[in-house]
Each structure stands twice: as structure tokens, then as C-alpha cells.
MIGU-31981 format. One record per residue (C-alpha): residue number from 1; y, z negated, x negated. Coordinates in steps of 0.2 Angstrom, whole numbers, plus 2048, in hexadecimal, padded with zeros to 3 digits. Example, Ala and Ser with C-alpha at 12.3 -4.5 7.8 and 13.67 -1.06 7.14 Angstrom:
// MIGU-31981
+------+-----+-----+-----+
: resi :  yy :  zz :  xx :
+------+-----+-----+-----+
:    1 : 7EA : 7D9 : 7C2 :
:    2 : 7FB : 7DC : 7BC :
+------+-----+-----+-----+
END
This chain:
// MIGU-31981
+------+-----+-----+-----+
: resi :  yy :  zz :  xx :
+------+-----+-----+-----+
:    1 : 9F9 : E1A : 2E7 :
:    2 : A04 : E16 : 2F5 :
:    3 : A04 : E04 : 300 :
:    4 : 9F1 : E03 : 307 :
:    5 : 9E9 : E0C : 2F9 :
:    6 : 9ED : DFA : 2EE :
:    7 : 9E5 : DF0 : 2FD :
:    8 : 9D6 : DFA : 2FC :
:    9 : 9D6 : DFB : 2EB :
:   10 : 9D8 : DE9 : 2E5 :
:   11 : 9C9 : DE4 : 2F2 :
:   12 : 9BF : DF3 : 2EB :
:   13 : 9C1 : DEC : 2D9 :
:   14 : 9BE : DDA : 2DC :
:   15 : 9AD : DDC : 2E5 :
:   16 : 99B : DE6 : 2E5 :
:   17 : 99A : DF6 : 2F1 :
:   18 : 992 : DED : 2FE :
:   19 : 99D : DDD : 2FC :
:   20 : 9AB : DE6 : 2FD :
:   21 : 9A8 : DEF : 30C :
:   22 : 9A3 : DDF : 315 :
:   23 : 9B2 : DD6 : 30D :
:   24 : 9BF : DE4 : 314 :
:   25 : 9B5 : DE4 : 327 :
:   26 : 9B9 : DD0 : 326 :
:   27 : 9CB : DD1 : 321 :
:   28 : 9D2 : DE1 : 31E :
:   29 : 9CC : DEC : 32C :
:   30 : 9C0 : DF1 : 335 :
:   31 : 9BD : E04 : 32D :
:   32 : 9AE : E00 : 325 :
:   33 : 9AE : E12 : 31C :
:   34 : 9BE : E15 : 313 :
:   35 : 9BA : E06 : 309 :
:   36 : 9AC : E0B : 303 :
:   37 : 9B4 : E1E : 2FD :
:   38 : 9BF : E13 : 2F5 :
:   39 : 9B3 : E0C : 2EB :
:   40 : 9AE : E1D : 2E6 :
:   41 : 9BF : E23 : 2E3 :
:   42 : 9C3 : E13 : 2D7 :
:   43 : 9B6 : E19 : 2CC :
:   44 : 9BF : E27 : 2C2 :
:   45 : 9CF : E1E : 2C2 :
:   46 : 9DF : E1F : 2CC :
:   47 : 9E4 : E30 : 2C7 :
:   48 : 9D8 : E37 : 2CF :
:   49 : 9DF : E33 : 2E0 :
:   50 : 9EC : E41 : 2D8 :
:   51 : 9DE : E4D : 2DA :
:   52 : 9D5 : E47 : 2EB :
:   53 : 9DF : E55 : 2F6 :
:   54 : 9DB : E65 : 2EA :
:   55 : 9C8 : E60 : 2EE :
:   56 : 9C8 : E5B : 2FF :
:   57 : 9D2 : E6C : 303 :
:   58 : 9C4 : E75 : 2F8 :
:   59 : 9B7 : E6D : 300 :
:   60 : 9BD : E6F : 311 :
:   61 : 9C1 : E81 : 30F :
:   62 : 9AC : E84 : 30C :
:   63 : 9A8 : E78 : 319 :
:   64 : 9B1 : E83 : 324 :
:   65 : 9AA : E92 : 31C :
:   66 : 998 : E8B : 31E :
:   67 : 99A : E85 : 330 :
:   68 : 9A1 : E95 : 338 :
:   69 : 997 : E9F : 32C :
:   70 : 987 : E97 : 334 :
:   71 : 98E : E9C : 345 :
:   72 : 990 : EAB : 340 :
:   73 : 97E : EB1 : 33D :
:   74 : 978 : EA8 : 34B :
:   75 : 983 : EB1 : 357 :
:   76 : 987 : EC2 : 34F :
:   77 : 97D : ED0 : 34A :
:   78 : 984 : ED1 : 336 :
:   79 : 98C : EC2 : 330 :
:   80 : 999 : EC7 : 325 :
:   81 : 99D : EB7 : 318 :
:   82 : 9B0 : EBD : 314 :
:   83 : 9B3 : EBD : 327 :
:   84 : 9AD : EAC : 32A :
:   85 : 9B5 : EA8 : 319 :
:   86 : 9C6 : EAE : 321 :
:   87 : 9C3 : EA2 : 32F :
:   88 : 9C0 : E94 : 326 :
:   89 : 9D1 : E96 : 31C :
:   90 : 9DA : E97 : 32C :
:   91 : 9D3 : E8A : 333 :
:   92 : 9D8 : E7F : 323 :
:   93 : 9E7 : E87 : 320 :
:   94 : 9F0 : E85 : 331 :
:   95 : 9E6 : E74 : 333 :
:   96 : 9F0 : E6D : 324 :
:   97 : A01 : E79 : 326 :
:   98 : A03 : E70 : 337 :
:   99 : 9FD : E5E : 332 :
:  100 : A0B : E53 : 339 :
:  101 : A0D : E4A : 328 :
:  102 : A07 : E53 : 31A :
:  103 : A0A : E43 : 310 :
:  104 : A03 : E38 : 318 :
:  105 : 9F2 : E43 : 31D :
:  106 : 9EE : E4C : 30B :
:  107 : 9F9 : E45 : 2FF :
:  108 : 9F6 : E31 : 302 :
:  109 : 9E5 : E2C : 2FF :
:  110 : 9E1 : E1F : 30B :
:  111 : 9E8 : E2A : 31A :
:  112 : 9DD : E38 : 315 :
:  113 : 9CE : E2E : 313 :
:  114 : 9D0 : E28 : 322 :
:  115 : 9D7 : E38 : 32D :
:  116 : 9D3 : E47 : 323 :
:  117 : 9C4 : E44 : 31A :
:  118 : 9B9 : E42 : 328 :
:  119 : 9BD : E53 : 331 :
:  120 : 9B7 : E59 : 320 :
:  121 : 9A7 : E51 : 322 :
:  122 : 9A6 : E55 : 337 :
:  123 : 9A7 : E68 : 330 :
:  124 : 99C : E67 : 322 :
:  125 : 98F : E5E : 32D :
:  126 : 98F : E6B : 33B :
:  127 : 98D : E7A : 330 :
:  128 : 97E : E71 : 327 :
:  129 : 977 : E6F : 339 :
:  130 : 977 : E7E : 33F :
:  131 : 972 : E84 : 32D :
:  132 : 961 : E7B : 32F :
:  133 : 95E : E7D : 342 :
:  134 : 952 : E8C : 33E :
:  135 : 949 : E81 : 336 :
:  136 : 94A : E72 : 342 :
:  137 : 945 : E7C : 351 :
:  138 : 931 : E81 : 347 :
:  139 : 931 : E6E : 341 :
:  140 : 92F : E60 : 34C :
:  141 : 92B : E55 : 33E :
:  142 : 93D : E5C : 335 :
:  143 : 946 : E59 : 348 :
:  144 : 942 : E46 : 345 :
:  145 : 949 : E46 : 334 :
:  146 : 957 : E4D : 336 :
:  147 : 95C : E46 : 346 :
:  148 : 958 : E34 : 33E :
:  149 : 961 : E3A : 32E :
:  150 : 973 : E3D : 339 :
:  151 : 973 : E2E : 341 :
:  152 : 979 : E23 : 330 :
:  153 : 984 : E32 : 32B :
:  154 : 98C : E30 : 33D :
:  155 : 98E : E1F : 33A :
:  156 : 997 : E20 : 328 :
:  157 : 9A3 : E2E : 32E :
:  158 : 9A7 : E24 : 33D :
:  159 : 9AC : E15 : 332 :
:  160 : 9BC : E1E : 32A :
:  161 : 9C5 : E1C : 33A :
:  162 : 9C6 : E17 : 34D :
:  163 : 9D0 : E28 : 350 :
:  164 : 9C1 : E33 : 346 :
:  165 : 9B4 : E28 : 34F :
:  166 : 9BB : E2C : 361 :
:  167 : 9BB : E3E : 35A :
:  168 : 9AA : E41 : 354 :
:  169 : 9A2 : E37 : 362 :
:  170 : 9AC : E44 : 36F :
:  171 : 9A6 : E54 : 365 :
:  172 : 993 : E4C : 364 :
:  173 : 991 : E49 : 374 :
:  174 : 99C : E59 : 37A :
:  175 : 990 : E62 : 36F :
:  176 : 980 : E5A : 37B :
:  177 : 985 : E5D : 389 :
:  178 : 989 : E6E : 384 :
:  179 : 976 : E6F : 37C :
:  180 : 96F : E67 : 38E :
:  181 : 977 : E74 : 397 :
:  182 : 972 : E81 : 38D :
:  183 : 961 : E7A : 38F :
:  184 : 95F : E77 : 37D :
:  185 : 957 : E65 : 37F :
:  186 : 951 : E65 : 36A :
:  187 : 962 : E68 : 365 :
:  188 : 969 : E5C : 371 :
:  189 : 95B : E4D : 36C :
:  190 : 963 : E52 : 358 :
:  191 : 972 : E4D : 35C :
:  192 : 96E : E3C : 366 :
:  193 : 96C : E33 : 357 :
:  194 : 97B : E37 : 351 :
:  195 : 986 : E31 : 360 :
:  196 : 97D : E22 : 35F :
:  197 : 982 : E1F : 34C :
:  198 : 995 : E23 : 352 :
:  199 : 993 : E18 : 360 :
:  200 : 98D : E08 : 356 :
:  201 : 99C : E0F : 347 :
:  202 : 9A8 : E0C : 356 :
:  203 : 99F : DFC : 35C :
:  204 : 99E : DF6 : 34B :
:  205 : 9B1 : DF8 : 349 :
:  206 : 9B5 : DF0 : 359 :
:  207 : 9AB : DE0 : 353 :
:  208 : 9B6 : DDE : 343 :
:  209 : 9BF : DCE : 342 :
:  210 : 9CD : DD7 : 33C :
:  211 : 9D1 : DDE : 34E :
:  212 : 9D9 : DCD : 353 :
:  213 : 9E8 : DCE : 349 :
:  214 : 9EC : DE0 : 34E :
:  215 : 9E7 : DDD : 361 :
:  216 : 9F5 : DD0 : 35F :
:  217 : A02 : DDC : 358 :
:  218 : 9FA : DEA : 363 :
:  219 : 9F3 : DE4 : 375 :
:  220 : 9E7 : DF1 : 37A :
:  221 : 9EB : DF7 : 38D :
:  222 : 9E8 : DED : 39D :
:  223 : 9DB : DF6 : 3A4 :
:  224 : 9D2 : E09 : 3A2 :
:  225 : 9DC : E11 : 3AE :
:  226 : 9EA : E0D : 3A3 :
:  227 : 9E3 : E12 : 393 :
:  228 : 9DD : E24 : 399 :
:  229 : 9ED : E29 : 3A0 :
:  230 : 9F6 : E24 : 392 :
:  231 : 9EA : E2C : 387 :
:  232 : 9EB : E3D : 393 :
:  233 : 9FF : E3C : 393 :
:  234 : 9FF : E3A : 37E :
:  235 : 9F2 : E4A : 37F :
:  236 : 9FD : E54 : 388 :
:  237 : A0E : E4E : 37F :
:  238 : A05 : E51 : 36F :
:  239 : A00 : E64 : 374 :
:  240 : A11 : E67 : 37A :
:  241 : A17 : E5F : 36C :
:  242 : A0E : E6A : 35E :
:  243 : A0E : E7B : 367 :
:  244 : A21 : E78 : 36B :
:  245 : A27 : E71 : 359 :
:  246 : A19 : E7D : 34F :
:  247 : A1C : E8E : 35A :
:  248 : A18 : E99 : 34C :
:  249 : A0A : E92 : 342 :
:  250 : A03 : E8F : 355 :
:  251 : A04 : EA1 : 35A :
:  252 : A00 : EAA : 34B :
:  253 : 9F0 : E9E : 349 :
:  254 : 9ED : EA1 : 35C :
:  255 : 9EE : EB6 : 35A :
:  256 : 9E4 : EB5 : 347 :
:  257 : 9D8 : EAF : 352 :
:  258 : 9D8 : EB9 : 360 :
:  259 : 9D6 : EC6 : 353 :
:  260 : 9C9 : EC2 : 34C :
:  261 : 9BF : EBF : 35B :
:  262 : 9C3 : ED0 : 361 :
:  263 : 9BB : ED6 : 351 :
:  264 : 9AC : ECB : 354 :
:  265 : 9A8 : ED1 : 365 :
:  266 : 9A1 : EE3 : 35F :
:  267 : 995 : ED9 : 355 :
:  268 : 98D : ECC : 361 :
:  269 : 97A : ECC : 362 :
:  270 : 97C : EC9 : 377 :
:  271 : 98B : ED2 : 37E :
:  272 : 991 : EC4 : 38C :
:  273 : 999 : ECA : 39D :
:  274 : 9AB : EC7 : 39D :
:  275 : 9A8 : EB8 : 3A9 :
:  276 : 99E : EAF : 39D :
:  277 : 9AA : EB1 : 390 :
:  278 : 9B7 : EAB : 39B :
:  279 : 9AE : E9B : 39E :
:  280 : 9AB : E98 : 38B :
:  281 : 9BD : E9B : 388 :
:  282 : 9C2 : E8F : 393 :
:  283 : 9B4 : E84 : 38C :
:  284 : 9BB : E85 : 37A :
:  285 : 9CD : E83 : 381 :
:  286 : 9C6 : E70 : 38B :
:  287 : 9BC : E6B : 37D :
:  288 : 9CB : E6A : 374 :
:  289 : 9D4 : E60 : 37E :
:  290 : 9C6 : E54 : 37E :
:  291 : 9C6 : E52 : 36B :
:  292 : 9D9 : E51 : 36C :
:  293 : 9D7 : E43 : 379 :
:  294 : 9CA : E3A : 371 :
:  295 : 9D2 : E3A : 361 :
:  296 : 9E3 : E33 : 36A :
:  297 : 9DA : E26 : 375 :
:  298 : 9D8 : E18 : 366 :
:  299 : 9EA : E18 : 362 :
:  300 : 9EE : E17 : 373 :
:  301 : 9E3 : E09 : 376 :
:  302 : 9EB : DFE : 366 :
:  303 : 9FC : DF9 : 372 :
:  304 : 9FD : E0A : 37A :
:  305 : A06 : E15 : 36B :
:  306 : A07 : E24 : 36A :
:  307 : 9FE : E2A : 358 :
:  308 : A04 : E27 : 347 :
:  309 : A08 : E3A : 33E :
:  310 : 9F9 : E37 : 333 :
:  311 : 9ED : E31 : 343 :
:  312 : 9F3 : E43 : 34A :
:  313 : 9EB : E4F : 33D :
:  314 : 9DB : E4A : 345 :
:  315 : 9E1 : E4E : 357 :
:  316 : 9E8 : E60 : 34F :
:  317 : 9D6 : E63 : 349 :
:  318 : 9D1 : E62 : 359 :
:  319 : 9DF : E6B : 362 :
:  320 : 9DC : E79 : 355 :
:  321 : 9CB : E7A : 358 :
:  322 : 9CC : E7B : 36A :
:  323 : 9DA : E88 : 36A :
:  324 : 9D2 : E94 : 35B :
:  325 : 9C0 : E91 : 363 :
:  326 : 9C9 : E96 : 375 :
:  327 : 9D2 : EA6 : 36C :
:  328 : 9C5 : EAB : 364 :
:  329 : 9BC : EAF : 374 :
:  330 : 9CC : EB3 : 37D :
:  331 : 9CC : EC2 : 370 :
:  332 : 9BA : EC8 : 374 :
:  333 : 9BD : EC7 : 385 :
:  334 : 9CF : ED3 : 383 :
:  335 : 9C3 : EDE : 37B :
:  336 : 9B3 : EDD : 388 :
:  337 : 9C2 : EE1 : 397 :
:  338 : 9CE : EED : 38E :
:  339 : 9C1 : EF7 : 386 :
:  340 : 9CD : F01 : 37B :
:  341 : 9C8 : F0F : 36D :
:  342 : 9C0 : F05 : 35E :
:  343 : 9CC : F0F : 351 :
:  344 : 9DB : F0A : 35C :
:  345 : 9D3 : EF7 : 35F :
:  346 : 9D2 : EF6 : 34B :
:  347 : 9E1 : EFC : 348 :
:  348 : 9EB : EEF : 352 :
:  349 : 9E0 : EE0 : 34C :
:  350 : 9E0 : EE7 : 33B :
:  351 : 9F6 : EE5 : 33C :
:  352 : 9F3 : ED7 : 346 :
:  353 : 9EA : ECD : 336 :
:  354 : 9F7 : ED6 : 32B :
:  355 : A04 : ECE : 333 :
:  356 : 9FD : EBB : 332 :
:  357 : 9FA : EC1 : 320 :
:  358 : A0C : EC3 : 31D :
:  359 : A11 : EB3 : 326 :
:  360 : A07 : EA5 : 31C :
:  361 : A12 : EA7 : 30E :
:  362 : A21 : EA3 : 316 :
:  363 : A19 : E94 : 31D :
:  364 : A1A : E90 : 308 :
:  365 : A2E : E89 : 305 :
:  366 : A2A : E79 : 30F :
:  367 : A1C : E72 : 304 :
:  368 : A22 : E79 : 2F5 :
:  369 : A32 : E70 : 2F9 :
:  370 : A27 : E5E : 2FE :
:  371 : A1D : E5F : 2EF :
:  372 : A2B : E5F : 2E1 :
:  373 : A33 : E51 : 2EA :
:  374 : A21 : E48 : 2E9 :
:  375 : A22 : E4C : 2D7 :
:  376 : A2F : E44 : 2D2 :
:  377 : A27 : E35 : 2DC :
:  378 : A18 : E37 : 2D3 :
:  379 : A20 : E36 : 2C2 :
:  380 : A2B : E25 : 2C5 :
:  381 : A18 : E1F : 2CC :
:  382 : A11 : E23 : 2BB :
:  383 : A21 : E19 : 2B3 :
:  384 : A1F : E0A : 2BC :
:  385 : A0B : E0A : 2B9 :
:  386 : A0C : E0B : 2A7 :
:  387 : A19 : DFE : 2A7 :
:  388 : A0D : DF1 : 2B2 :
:  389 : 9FF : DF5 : 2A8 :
:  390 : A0A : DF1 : 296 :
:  391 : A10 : DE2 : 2A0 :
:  392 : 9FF : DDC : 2A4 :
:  393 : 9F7 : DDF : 293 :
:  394 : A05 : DD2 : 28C :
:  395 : A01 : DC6 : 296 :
:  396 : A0E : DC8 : 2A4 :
:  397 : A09 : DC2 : 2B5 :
:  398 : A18 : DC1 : 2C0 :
:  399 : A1F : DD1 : 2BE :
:  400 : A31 : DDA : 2C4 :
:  401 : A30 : DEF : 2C5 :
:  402 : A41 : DF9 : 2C6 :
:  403 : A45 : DFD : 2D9 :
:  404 : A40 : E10 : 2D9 :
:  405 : A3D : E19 : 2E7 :
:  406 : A2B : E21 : 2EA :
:  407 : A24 : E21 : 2FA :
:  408 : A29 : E27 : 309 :
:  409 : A26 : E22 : 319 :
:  410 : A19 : E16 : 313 :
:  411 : A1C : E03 : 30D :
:  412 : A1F : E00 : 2FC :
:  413 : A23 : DF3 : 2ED :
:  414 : A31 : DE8 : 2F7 :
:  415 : A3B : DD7 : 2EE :
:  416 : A30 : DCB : 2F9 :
:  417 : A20 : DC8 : 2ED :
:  418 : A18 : DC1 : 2FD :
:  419 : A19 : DD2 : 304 :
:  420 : A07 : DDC : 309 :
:  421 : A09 : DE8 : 2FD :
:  422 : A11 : DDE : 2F0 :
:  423 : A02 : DD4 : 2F1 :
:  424 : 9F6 : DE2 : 2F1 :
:  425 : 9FF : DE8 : 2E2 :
:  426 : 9FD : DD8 : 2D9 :
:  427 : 9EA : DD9 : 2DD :
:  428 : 9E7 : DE9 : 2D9 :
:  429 : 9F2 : DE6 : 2C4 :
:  430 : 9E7 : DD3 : 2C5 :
:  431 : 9FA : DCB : 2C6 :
:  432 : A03 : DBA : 2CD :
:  433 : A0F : DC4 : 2D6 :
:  434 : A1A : DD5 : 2D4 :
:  435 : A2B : DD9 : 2DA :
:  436 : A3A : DE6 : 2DE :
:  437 : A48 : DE4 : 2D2 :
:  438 : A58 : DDE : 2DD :
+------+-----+-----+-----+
END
């Protein structure tokens, strides 16, 4: 547990669900959500935060699966269930290989609540939507549900954070316009509800008390004109920023999925003239820079700042969905032009994939290299917790801790017992106070 996560954790023990929730929007912050996953984390203990990244990988990983999977048999003739496995793994993997903080995105547990969790739930929501749309499109009674049903899931995954709300509410009402356009008027009526539940999540946030001392640290921009060309130079900085400093993850993640939409385009149940595939890859390619925008703007709106590393891991969703949505369609458009002999067309992809194959191990040193130094961290946590909690049981309420280092780049124990965390910390132990040793 790491800065925050004693904040969160000290409000969550000392009140109900509910009152903790309502207690956090009127001191704490204004993301209503994380509190309440909080809540649900305290319940098996702190050590289970230890095990919080295994699963949201996991879970990911078949959220992907399901989602792109569901795609799948609605676009191509035979769905094949390793393929759209493979996709979902590459999505993750490079996802989480080019997070801008691992640290601070997967390994702290208030950053990935707030950041990380909710593009597991975005994906896992999706694929069980177009899993039930056969269904939705016989039932009108089942429409009404369902449609009625996404609008308080909507609202809850929007309160983990402004930077996921601005994100969803973008893709929902991308995903309209799209579904008007393509004069699918049910699918679009769906999906109302649920941009209304992110719009009153974003309301609701806006509305918290707790905006006035951070508007007062962080002014928000004179007027609109200002904030959307700030927020447009931040998109652009943060896409040059990624695709110059990441060149290889970028381009193999770019080519894997050119691969694999050359592969798909032999098995699509309406063969598209180039034309149209051209405009849908230049779709996919937009779309992504509207996620990646959206998911900018709120950071650019608290004092015009350029996005915290963990803030960013939503923004590289989006750019990675834009850009592997934009490829895969690039590649069924190479292979609707060039026309080359299947054998020789396999062949290439086949070498191609290979290739990517042989790269993700070498992507392995770096994390490897991160995860023992956060071990060693981890055990001089577990020291100092034991030692609070034999300090506490006799009877100790102002308590001094060795000075050890075991965060980084977040806030930590300091000698000021009137320091946040410091008094999050004694919270959370139910102490008078704790300190650094000198």
C-alpha cells in the first residue's frame, strides 16, 4: 500500500459502504467509484492488493478475448477463438509493455483502480453487448432492459476517474453516431442511456465540494478555445511522444496487426471495395485520436498540465485502439489491392507473426529488472507493517518507523507527523501520529 491507498483505506474502514462513499465525495474527492472498490478490496486484507495486478491482467486478457471474439462472428464467416484470443493478448500485452509507469498503472493500487480498472470494464462491457445484440434485436422488451441496465453501469465506471469518464463518454457517443450513420437506430437508442449515466458520473464529479481546493492549486483554463487547443497540442505531443520514444513496441504492434487483418480479409462475410475499407481505416485511425483527446482534456482542464504517467495509460488505450483498429483494416485493404497468391500471402504473414513472436521476449529484461527492485521494497513494507501492528497491540500511539526507502515516485512516510500521508497512515494503524526516524 503506497500514499493514497492509506487515505482511501482509513475512510473505508471507519464508515459503512454508502457513508464512505458520501464521506470521500465531501472531503477526499470527487471519484465517487474507486472508494467504493476500495471498500471491496479492504475486505480480504491488505495483501491482497499484492494480488490485484495478476487478476486484472487475467481478466483483462478474456475481456479482450470476449470482445474481439464477438466481433468476430459477427463480421467473418468462421470465428476462430485462438485468433481472436491472439488479439486479445496483444492488445493487453503491448497495452501494459508501453504503459508510461508500469508502477504507478498496475503495481499501485489506487492508480489502477482509478486508470486501469475501468478500460477492463469498457472491454468487458462491449464484448457482453455485442454478445446479447442477437437477442436485443428479436426483443423489444429485452432492448429496454438492457438499455436501462447500462445506464448505472455507465455511471459507476465513470466514477473511478475524470480522465476514464471523458474516455467512455467519447467512445459511447462515437459509438452512436457511428450506429446512426449506419442506420442502426436500436443499437444507437441502447447506448443512449449509457451516455447519459457517464454524463451525470462527470456532472456528479464536477459538483463535488472537493473541486475547490484543487481548482485553487490548479485554475482551470480561461475559456474553451483555450482548453481545446491545449488539449489538441498535448494529443499530438503525447503521439509523437509514444511512437518516437516506443518505436519498436509501436511498429511491431502496428505490423502484428496489419497481419492479422490481412489474414481476416479472406474470411469476411461481405467483401468491401477498397474505397470502403479505406474510409474505415481512416475511421479507426480518428476515432483514436478522439479517445486519446478526450482522455487528455480533463488534465488539461485542472491548470492546463500535461497528463500524470499514470493518467496516460488511458490515453495509450485509446491510441492503441485506434492505431490496431486502423491497421487491421489497413491490412485487408493491402490484401484487397495487391491481390497476391494465397500460399505466398501466408507465407509472409506467417513470418511476419513469427517475427513479433520472437520480439515479446526481449521486451522481458526491463520488468524483470523493475519487479525485483519492487521486491525488495515490498519486503521492507512487510517489516515496517508488522512492526506498527506489535507497536499498536502494546498500546503505542505515537509511533517512529526506520527511514527506509519504499516508494518511488509517490509520496511516502516523511518526519512531519502533520504530513498527508503521515496522517493517513496513522488513520488507517488507528494511531495519535507516526513518523520518519531522523
Amino acid at each position: 500500500m503506497w500514499a493514497d491507498d492509506y487515505c482511501y483505506s482509513a475512510v473505508a474502514q471507519d464508515h459503512e459502504v454508502l457513508d464512505s462513499a458520501w464521506f470521500w465525495y465531501q472531503n477526499g474527492g470527487n471519484r465517487f467509484s474507486a472508494i467504493l472498490a476500495v471498500e471491496a478490496s479492504d475486505r480480504f486484507g491488505p495483501y491482497i492488493v499484492a494480488g490485484l495486478p495478476s487478476l486484472v491482467l487475467l481478466a483483462w486478457v478474456l475481456a479482450s478475448w470476449l470482445l474481439l471474439h464477438q466481433i468476430a462472428k459477427r463480421v467473418f464467416v468462421a470465428a476462430n477463438g485462438l485468433w481472436s484470443l491472439l488479439g486479445g493478448l496483444t492488445l493487453v500485452f503491448f497495452s501494459v509493455l508501453m504503459f508510461p509507469s508500469l508502477q504507478e498503472s498496475l503495481y499501485w493500487r489506487m492508480g489502477m483502480l482509478h486508470y486501469t480498472l475501468p478500460l477492463l470494464l469498457f472491454t468487458l462491457f462491449a464484448g457482453l453487448l455485442i454478445l446479447l445484440w442477437p437477442h436485443l434485436r428479436s426483443s423489444n422488451n429485452l432492448r429496454w432492459v438492457t438499455a436501462l441496465t447500462l445506464a448505472p453501469i455507465a455511471f459507476l465506471a465513470a466514477g473511478f476517474s475524470e480522465t476514464y469518464a471523458a474516455f467512455q463518454a467519447s467512445a459511447l457517443g462515437l459509438a452512436i453516431l457511428l450506429s446512426v450513420w449506419q442506420r442502426r437506430g436500436a443499437l444507437a437508442a441502447i447506448l443512449l442511456p449509457g451516455l447519459i449515466g457517464t454524463l451525470a458520473a462527470i456532472v456528479l464529479m464536477a459538483l463535488s465540494p472537493s473541486n475547490e481546493w484543487r481548482q485553487e492549486l490548479m485554475p482551470p483554463p480561461s475559456s474553451l478555445l483555450e482548453l481545446i487547443l491545449f488539449t489538441l497540442r498535448f494529443t499530438v505531443d503525447f503521439y509523437i511522444a509514444t511512437l518516437s520514444s516506443l518505436p519498436v513496441p509501436s511498429a511491431v504492434f502496428s505490423v502484428t496487426s496489419l497481419s492479422l487483418g490481412a489474414i481476416a480479409y479472406t474470411q469476411l462475410r461481405h467483401t468491401p471495395k477498397p474505397r470502403e475499407l479505406a474510409a474505415w481505416m481512416l475511421l479507426g485511425f480518428a476515432a483514436g485520436f478522439v479517445l486519446v483527446a478526450a482522455a487528455i482534456a480533463p488534465s488539461a482542464y485542472a491548470g492546463l498540465q500535461y497528463p500524470a504517467e499514470r493518467a496516460l495509460s488511458v490515453a495509450l488505450y485509446g491510441l492503441l485502439l485506434g492505431l490496431g483498429s486502423g491497421m487491421l483494416l489497413a491490412g485487408s485493404l493491402l490484401r484487397s489491392v495487391l491481390r497476391p497468391e494465397a500460399k505466398l500471402w501466408r507465407i509472409t504473414v506467417a513470418l511476419t507473426l513469427l517475427a513479433a513472436a520472437v520480439y515479446v521476449p526481449t521486451t522481458l529484461d526491463y520488468p524483470l529488472t523493475e519487479v525485483q527492485g519492487l521486491q525488495r521494497r515490498a519486503a521492507r513494507w512487510d517489516n515496517r507493517h508488522a512492526f506498527i501492528l506489535e507497536a499498536h497491540q502494546n498500546g503505542e500511539q505515537n509511533i517512529t518507523v526506520q527511514d527506509v526507502v519504499i516508494v518511488s515516485g509517490l509520496e511516502d512516510l516523511r518526519r512531519n507527523p502533520q504530513h498527508w500521508v503521515n496522517s493517513c497512515v496513522a488513520r488507517y494503524y488507528d494511531l495519535t501520529s507516526i513518523v520518519e526516524t531522523p
